[in-house]
N, C-alpha and C positions, 0 to 999 in steps of 0.2 A: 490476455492482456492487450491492451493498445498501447500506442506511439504514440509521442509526442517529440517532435523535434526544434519543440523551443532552444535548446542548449545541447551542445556534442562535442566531442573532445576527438581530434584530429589522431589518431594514432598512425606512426608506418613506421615499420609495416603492422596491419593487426595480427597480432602474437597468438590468436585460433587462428584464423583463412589465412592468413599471409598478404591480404590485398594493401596495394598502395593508397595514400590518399584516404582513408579508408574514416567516416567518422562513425564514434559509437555514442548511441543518445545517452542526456543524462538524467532525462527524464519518462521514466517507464508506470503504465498506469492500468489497473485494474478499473472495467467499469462497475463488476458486482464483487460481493460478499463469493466468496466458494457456494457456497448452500443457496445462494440465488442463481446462480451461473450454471450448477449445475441441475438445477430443475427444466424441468419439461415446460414449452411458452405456455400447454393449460394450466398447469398447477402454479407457473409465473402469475399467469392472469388470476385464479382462485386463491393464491396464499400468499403471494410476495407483493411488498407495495413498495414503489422508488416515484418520485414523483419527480420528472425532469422540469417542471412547471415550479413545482413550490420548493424543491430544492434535492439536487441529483445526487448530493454527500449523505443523503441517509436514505435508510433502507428495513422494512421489516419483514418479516416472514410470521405470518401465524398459520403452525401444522394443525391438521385434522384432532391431534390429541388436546387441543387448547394451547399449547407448547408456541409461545410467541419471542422468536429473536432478533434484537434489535441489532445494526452497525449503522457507522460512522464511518465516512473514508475520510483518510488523514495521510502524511507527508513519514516518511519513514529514511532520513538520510544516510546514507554511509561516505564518509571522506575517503578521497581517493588521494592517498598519498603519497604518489609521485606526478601531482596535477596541485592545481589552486581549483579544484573543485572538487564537487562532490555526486553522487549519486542520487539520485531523490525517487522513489520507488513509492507512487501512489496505491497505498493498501488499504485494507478494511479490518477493521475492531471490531467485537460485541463490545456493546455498552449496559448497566443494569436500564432498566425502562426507565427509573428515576431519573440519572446520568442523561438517557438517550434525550428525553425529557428537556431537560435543562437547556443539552447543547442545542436543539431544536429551539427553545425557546429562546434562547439569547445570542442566535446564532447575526443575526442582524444589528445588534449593539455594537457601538463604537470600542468599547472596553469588556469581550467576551472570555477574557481569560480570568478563569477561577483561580482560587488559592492554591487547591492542591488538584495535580491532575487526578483522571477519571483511570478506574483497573478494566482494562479489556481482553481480549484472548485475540491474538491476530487471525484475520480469518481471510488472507490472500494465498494460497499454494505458488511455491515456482519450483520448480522439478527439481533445482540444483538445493534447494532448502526442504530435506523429509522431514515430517512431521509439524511443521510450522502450528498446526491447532492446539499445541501444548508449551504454545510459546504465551505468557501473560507478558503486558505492556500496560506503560502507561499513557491516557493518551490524553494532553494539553491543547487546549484550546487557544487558539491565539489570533491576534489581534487582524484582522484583513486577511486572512489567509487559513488554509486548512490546518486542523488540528497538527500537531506536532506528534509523531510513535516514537514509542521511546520503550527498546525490549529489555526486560527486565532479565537481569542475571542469568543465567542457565548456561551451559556444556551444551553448546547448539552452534555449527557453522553462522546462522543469519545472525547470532546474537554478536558473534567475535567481528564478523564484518564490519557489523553497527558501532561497535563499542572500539575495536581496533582501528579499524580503518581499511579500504582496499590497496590495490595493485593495479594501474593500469590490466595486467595479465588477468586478473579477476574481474577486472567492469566487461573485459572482453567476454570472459567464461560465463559471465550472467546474459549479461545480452544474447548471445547467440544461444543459450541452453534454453532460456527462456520465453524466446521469440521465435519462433521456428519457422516464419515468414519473413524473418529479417535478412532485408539483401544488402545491406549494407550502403 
């Protein structure tokens, strides 16, 4: 995952390290799909295709079997409820090809949000969340900005997060679980 520290939330002390002063971002961000990130740079170069040129939110993979998966990166918020903010954790979707299709296509429209969102299956891993790839979401398109994730019902830590809300003590447990470069 990468950083961004557009927006950070001042915690002291932070309630994991203890450090003073201490800010934690609110904005955390995957650059691939899991099954892109975790391929080899050959098989990057021979099966996966992300085009920072024509547009770095979408992504496909076609395997050796014919077997082609399409994502979309989108915005996945969790409020943080002892804050006036929230979390925003840039993740990735499959989308069907039709779907991928679309968003691709109308991605530059002034008015790219569809009626009903698009069904994805979240395809970002963070340590503190097992099994995330049996998480279905849905993911809305929206107007000047990336897709909206929105996870669908399930008996799942990241779903309660999203749906509940956090704990300062939580934005702290994600951050540091899931950043393992992060020095605060």
């Amino acid at each position: 995952m990468s950083l961004t520290w557009h927006h950070a939330l001042l915690v002291e002390p932070c309630p994991v390290c203890g450090k003073r002063g201490h800010r934690l971002p609110l904005d955390i961000g995957a650059n691939y799909p899991d099954p892109y990130a975790q391929m080899s740079e050959q098989d990057r170069w021979e099966l996966g295709w992300v085009s920072a040129k024509e547009n770095p939110d979408f992504c496909r993979i076609k395997y050796p079997d014919g077997q082609i998966d399409h994502f979309i990166r989108g915005v996945l918020e969790m409020p943080i409820l002892d804050a006036d903010s929230s979390l925003v954790l840039g993740v990735w979707a499959t989308l069907s090809e039709a779907n991928w299709n679309l968003a691709r296509a109308t991605w530059d429209e002034p008015d790219r949000t569809p009626e009903q969102p698009m069904f994805g299956w979240l395809s970002t891993w963070h340590r503190l969340y097992p099994d995330i790839n049996e998480l279905g979401c849905d993911v809305r398109l929206q107007t000047d900005s990336r897709p909206l994730i929105r996870l669908h019902d399930a008996n799942h830590p990241m779903v309660h997060d999203q749906h509940q809300g956090i704990t300062r003590l939580r934005l702290a447990e994600i951050v540091h679980s899931g950043l393992p470069a992060y020095e605060g």
